[in-house]
C-alpha positions as CSV (number, residue, x, y, z in Angstrom):
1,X,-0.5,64.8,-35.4
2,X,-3.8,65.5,-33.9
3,X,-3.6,68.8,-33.0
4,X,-2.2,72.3,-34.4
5,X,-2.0,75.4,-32.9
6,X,-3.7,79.3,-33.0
7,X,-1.1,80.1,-36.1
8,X,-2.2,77.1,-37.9
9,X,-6.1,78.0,-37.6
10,X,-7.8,79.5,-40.7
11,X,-9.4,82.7,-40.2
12,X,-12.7,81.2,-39.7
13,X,-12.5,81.3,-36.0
14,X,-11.9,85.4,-36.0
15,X,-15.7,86.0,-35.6
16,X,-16.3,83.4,-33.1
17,X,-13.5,85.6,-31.2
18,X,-14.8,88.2,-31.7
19,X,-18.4,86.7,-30.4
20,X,-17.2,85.3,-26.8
21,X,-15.5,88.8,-26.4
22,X,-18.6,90.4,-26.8
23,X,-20.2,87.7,-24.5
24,X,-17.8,88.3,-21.8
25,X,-18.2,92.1,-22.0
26,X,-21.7,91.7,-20.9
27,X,-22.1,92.0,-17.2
28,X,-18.9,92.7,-16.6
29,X,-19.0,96.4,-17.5
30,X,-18.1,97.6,-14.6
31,X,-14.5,95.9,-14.6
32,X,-13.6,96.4,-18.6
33,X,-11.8,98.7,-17.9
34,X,-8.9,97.0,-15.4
35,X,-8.5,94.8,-19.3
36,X,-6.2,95.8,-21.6
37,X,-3.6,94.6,-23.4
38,X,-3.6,91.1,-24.8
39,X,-1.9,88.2,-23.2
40,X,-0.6,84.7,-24.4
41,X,-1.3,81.8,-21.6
42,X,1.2,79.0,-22.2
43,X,-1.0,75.7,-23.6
44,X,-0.4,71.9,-23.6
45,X,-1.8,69.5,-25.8
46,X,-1.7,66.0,-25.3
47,X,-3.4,63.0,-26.4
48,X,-4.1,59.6,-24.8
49,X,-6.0,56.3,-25.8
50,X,-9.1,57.4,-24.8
51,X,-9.7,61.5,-25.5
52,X,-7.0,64.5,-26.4
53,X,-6.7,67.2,-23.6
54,X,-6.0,70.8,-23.7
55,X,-4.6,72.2,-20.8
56,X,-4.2,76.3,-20.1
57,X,-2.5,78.2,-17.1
58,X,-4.8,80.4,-15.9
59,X,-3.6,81.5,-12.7
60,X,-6.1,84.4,-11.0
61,X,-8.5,84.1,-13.8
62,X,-12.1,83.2,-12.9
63,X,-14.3,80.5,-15.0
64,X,-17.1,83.7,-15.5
65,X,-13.7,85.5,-16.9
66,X,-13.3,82.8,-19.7
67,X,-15.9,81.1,-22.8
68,X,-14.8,77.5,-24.3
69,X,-16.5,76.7,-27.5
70,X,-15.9,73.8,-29.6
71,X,-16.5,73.9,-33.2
72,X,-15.8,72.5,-36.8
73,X,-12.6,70.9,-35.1
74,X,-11.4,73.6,-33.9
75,X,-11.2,74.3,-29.9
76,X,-11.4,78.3,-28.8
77,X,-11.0,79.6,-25.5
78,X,-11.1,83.3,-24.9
79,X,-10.7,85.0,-21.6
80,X,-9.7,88.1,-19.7
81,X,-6.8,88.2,-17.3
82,X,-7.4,91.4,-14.6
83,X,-4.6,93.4,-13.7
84,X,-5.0,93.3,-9.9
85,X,-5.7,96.2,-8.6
86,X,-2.8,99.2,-8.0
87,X,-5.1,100.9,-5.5
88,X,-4.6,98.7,-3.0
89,X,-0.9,98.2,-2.4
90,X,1.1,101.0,-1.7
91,X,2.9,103.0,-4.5
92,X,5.8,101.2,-6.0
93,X,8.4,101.2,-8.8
94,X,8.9,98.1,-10.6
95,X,11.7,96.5,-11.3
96,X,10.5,93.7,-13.1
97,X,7.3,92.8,-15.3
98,X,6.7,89.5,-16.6
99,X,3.3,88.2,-15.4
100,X,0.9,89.3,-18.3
101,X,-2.5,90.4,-18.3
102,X,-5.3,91.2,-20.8
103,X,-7.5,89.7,-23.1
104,X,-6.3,86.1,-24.9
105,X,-7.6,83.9,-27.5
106,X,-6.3,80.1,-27.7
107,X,-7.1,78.3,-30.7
108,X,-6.3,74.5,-31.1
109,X,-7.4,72.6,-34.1
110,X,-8.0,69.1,-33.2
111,X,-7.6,66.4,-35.9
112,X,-8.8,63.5,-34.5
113,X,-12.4,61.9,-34.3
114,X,-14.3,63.9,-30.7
115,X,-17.5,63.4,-29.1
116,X,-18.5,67.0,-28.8
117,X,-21.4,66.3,-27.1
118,X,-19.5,65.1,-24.0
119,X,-16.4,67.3,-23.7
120,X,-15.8,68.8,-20.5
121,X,-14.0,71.3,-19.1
122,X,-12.4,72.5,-15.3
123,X,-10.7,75.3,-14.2
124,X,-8.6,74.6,-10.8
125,X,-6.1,76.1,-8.9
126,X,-5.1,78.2,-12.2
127,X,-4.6,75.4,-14.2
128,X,-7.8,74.8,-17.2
129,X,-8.2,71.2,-18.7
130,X,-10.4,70.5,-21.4
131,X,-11.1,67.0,-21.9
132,X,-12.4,66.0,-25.6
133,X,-13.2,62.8,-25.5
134,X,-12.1,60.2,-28.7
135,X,-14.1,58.7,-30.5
136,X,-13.3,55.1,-32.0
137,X,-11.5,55.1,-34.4
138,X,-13.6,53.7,-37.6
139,X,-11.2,54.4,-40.6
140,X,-9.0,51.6,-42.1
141,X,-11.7,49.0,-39.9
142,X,-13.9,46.7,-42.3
143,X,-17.7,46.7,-42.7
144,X,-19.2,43.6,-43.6
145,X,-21.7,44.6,-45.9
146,X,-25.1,42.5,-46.3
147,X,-26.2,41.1,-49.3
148,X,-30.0,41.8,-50.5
């Protein structure tokens, strides 16, 4: 397996949350308070030969509205999904409420070798994919080992 999910991640990763909050709070005062709530964006994790992506639905959200950091194995992403605004349609009942919207916090603990330095990320047409690059695989290999 070379991945495991937010449940799975040690509590460790609770102050870097707390961290990228904070980071997104800052210059964005103005709109805190259209977030509330917390929401859960649906994730998929899959690796191939050469690097393991993480991919988010993100639909409406805005790359300054999210923070990717990568650390100790562990991949975070935090954002903040706006409720658009109610001012602007006309007043309504709803019926039905499924989309969600708030603050989230994906955590994805990656168990395979990952060349931090060149992982990349890209937020597209709502969709986010992280790319974390493989390293070779040196385990279970040999190393000829010189003689002095």
């Amino acid at each position: 397996m070379a991945y495991s999910t937010s449940s799975d991640v040690d509590a460790s990763v609770t102050e870097d949350v707390h961290r990228l909050f904070e980071d997104l709070s800052k210059g964005r005062s103005d709109r805190r308070h259209t977030v509330s709530g917390e929401c859960m964006p649906v994730v998929d994790v899959f690796e191939t030969e050469r690097a393991v992506e993480v991919v988010l639905d993100l639909p409406g959200v805005t790359a300054d509205a999210v923070r990717i950091l990568f650390k100790g194995g562990v991949l975070l992403i935090v954002g903040e999904k706006e409720r658009p605004d109610a001012s602007k349609r006309t007043p309504a009942s709803f019926h039905l409420v499924e989309r969600d919207f708030g603050r989230f916090a994906r955590a994805v603990r990656i168990m395979a070798a990952i060349d931090g330095a060149q992982v990349k990320a890209r937020l597209h047409n709502g969709e986010l994919r992280v790319v974390l690059p493989r390293l070779p695989e040196r385990r279970g290999g040999g190393i000829l080992v010189p003689i002095e």
